[in-house]
GUMIDREN-516911 format. One record per residue (C-alpha): residue in one letter; y, z, x negated. Coordinates in steps of 0.5 Angstrom, whole numbers, padded with zeros to 4 digits, always signed. Each point is the difference from the previous one (the first is absolute). Example, Ala and Ser with C-alpha at 12.3 -4.5 7.8 and 13.67 -1.06 7.14 Angstrom:
BEGIN
a-0009+0016-0025
s+0007-0002-0002
***
This chain:
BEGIN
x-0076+0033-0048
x+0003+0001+0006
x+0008-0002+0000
x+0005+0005+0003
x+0004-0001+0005
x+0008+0001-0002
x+0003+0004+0003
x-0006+0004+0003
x-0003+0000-0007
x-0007-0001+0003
x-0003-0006+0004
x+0003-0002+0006
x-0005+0001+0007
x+0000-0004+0004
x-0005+0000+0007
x+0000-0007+0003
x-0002-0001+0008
x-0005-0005+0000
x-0003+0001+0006
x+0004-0006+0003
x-0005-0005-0003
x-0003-0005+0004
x-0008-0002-0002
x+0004-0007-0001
x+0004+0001-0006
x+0006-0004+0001
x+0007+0000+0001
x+0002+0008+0001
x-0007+0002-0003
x+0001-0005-0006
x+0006+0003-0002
x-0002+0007+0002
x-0007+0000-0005
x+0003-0004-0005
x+0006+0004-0001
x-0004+0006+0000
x-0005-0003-0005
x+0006-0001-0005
x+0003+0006+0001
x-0007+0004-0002
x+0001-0004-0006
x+0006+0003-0002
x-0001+0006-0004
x+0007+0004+0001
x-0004+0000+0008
x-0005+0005+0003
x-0002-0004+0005
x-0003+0002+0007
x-0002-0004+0005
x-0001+0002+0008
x-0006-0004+0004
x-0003+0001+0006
x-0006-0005+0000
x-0006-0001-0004
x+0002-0006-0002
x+0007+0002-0003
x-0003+0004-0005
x-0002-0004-0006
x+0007-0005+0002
x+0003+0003-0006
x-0005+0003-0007
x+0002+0006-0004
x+0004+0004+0005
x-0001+0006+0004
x-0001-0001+0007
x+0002+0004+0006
x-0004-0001+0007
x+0004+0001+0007
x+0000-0003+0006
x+0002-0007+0003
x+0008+0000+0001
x-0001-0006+0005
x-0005+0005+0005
x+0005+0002+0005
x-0004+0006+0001
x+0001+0003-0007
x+0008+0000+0001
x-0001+0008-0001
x-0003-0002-0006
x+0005-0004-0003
x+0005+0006+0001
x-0004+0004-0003
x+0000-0004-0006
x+0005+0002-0004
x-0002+0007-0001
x-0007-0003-0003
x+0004-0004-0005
x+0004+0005-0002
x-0006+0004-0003
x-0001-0006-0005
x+0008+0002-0002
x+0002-0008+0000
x+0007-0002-0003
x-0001-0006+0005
x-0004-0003+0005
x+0000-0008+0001
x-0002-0003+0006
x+0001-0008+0001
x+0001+0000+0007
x+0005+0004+0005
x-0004+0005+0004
x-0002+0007-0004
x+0000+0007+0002
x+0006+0003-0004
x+0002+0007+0003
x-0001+0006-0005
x+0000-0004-0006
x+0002+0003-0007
x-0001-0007-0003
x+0004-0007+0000
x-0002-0005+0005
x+0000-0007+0000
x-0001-0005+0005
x+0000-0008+0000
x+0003-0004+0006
x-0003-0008-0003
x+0005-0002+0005
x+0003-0001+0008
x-0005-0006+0003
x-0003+0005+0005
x+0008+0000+0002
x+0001-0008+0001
x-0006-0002+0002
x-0004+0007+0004
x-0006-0003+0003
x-0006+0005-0001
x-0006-0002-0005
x-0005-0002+0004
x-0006+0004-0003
x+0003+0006+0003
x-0001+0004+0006
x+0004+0001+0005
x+0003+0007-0001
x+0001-0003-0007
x+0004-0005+0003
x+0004+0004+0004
x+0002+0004-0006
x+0002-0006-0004
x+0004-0003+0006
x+0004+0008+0000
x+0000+0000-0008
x+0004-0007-0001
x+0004+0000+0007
x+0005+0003-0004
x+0003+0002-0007
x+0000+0007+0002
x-0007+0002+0000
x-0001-0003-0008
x+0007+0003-0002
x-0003+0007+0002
x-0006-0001-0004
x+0003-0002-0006
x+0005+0005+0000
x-0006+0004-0001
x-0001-0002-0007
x+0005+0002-0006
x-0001-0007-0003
x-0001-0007+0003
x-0003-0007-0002
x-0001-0007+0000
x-0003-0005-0003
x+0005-0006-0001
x+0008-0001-0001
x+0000-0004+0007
x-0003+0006+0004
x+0005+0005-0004
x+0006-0005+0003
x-0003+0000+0007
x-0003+0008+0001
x+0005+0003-0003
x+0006+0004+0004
x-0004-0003+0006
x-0006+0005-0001
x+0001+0003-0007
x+0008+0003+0000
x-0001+0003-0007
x-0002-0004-0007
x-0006-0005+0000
x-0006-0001-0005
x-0002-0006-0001
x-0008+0000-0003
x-0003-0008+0000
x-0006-0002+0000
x-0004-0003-0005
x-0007-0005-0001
x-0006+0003-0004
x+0001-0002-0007
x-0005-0006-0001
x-0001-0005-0006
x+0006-0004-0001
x-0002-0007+0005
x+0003-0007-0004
x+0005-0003+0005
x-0003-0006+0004
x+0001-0006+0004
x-0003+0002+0008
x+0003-0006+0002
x-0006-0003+0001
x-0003+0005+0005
x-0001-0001+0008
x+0000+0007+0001
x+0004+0005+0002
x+0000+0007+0000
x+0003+0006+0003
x-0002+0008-0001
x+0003+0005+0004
x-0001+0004+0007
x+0001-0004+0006
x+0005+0003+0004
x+0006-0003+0004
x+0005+0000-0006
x-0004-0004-0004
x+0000-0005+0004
x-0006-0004-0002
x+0002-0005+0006
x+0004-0004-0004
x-0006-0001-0006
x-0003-0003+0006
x+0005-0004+0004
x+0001-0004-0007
x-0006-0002-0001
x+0001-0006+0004
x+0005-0003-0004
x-0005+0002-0007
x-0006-0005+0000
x-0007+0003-0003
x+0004+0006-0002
x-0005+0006+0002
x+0004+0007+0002
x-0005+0006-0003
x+0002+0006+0004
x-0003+0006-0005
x+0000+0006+0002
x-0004+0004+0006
x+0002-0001+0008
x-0002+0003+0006
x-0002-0004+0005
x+0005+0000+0005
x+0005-0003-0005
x-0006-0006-0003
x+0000-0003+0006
x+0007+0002+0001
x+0002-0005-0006
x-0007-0005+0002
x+0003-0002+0006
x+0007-0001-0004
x-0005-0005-0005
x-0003-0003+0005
x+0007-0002+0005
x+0002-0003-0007
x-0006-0004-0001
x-0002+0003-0007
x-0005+0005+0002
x-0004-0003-0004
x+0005+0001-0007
x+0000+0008+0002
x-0004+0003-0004
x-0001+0009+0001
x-0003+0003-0005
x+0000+0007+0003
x+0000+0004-0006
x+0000-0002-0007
x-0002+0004-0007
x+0005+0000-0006
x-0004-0005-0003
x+0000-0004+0006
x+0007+0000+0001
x+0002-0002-0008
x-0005-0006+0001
x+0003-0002+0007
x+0007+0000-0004
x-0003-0003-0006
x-0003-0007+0005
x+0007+0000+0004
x+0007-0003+0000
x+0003+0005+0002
x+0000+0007+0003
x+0004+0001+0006
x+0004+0003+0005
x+0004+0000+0006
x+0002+0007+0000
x+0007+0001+0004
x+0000+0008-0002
x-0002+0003-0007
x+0001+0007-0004
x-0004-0003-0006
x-0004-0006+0000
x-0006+0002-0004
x-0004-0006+0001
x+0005-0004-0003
x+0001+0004-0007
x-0008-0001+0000
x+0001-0007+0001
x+0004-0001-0006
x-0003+0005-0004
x-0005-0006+0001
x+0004-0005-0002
x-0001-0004+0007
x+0006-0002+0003
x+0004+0003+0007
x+0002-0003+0006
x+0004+0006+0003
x+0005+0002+0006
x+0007-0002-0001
x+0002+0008+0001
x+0003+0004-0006
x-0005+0006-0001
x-0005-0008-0003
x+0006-0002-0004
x+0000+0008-0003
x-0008+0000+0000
x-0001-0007-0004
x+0006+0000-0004
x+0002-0006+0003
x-0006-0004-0002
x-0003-0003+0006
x+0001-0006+0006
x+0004+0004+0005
x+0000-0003+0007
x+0002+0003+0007
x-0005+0005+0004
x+0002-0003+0006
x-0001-0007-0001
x-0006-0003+0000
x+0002-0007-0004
x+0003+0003-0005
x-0006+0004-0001
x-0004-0006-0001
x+0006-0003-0005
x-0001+0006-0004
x-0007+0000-0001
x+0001-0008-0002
x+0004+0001-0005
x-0004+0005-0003
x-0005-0006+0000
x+0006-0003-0006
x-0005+0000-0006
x+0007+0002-0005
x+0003+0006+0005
x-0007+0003+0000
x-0002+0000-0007
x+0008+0003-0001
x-0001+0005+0006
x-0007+0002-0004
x+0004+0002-0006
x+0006+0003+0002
x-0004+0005+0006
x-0005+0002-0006
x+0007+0003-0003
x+0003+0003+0007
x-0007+0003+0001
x+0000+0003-0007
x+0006+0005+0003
x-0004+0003+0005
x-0006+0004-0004
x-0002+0008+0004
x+0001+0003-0008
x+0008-0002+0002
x-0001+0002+0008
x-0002+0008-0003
x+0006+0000-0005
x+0004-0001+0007
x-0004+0005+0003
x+0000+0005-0005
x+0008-0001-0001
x+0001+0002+0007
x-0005+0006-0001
x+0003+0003-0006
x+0007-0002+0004
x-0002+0003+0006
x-0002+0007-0004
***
């Protein structure tokens, strides 16, 4: 039986833009697909979930869907304007996107966007795999905070993904109250804690871009004999050879492993096999890989940067981004067999927090406060 929804007396209806979902579900795709699922989940929700491509359609089982056109098509702005008038016939309560950009004029509902967090303004080199009217665009969004405030004005509520963030966006790009909806891990069998300090492998899951800052994974290899730096996630070319002449100028190009690309079960086997999960990252909205890491029972070697110390629950090595030796410290003391089995433990503890049945109850808080 379906719960009402006090005070509307019936389920609350929700439509969720997935239309910003990448094939390579990570990051804002990970959290968008996963909170949509667990959203559906609710029985005080009457979800709907907005797709514009074929593989998008079965991201999320048992719901209905509605298929409309591509919002990153820049011919299609028209479209996007219209949007809110389609979307009115379904008469929603709320409509949810997980990034910062949807049509909104003529609405009759409330609408909600999420900023994940400003590291297009600290760092505003374009991504590489877009063309150059795209970069250009990007260049002109992120020169400034105007454009972004403007956009987000055009919501009734805004979200974000972590305590750090909130602290950082807030009174910057949001004048008025922030929510804040986490992210969360799949839920698997519990992993009994371990020592990995015994593993030569280390591995990093993430994108590739400048912040990230995967040179200092490299530069500290020199300092690690027989360590062996797995590099997990997809990568266009031009970054590869990027980061192989790095390798290569360290002389470790030999202990530099791309993976291109892994499947969740990959991914928890080269976790199991390693001593550590790292990462250099100078800037973060979240951190997920972290979380997915601990969740895991596998230690973490993060940045020293307040959104890791939120993330990891202060459960980790820490060192400086900018430095390279203390990198290479870090990653030996992970090699501690004492501090890897304490840091197994605890991050199994830290990760319980983050779940996405909890991350819908923060979202369906801001919804009913939105209505």
């Amino acid at each position: 039986m379906t719960a009402p929804t006090d005070p509307l007396g019936r389920p609350l209806r929700v439509i969720f833009d997935l239309r910003w979902t990448a094939d390579d579900i990570a990051g804002i795709s990970r959290f968008s697909v996963e909170l949509a699922k667990a959203l559906a989940a609710r029985p005080e929700v009457e979800l709907t979930v907005l797709v514009c491509r074929d593989d998008q359609t079965d991201l999320v089982p048992g719901v209905a869907k509605l298929r409309v056109h591509d919002p990153r098509d820049p011919g299609q702005a028209l479209a996007e304007a219209r949007l809110p008038r389609l979307l009115n016939r379904l008469e929603p309560d709320v409509v949810y996107c997980p990034v910062f950009y949807m049509g909104s004029w003529g609405r009759r509902y409330q609408a909600i966007f999420t900023i994940h967090d400003m590291i297009p303004f600290h760092f505003p080199k374009p991504p590489s795999d877009l063309s150059l009217g795209a970069r250009i665009g990007w260049r002109a969004l992120y020169a400034t905070t105007l454009p972004m405030r403007w956009m987000l004005r055009q919501a009734d509520r805004v979200a974000t993904v972590s305590q750090t963030a909130r602290a950082e966006i807030e009174g910057r790009l949001v004048s008025g109250d922030l929510a804040v909806i986490p992210n969360g891990v799949e839920q698997l069998e519990p992993a009994p804690p371990a020592d990995h300090s015994g593993s030569d492998d280390i591995v990093y899951m993430g994108v590739f871009s400048q912040h990230k800052n995967v040179e200092t994974l490299i530069r500290a290899l020199p300092q690690l004999a027989r360590v062996r730096l797995r590099l997990l996630s997809r990568i266009d070319p031009g970054r590869r050879a990027e980061l192989t002449a790095v390798a290569h100028e360290a002389g470790v190009g030999d202990r530099i492993i791309f993976h291109d690309g892994v499947s969740d079960q990959e991914y928890a086997d080269l976790l199991a096999q390693a001593r550590c999960l790292v990462t250099a990252s100078r800037l973060e909205g979240f951190g997920l890989p972290i979380v997915e890491a601990q969740q895991r029972g596998v230690p973490v070697v993060c940045s020293d940067i307040p959104i890791f110390h939120e993330v990891t629950g202060e459960v980790a090595t820490f060192f400086d981004p900018s430095d390279p030796a203390d990198c290479a410290r870090a990653i030996d003391e992970a090699a501690d067999p004492e501090l890897s089995l304490r840091h197994s433990t605890d991050g199994l503890a830290n990760a319980a927090r983050y779940t996405w049945p909890r991350a819908a109850e923060a979202a369906l808080e801001l919804f009913r406060a939105a209505i």
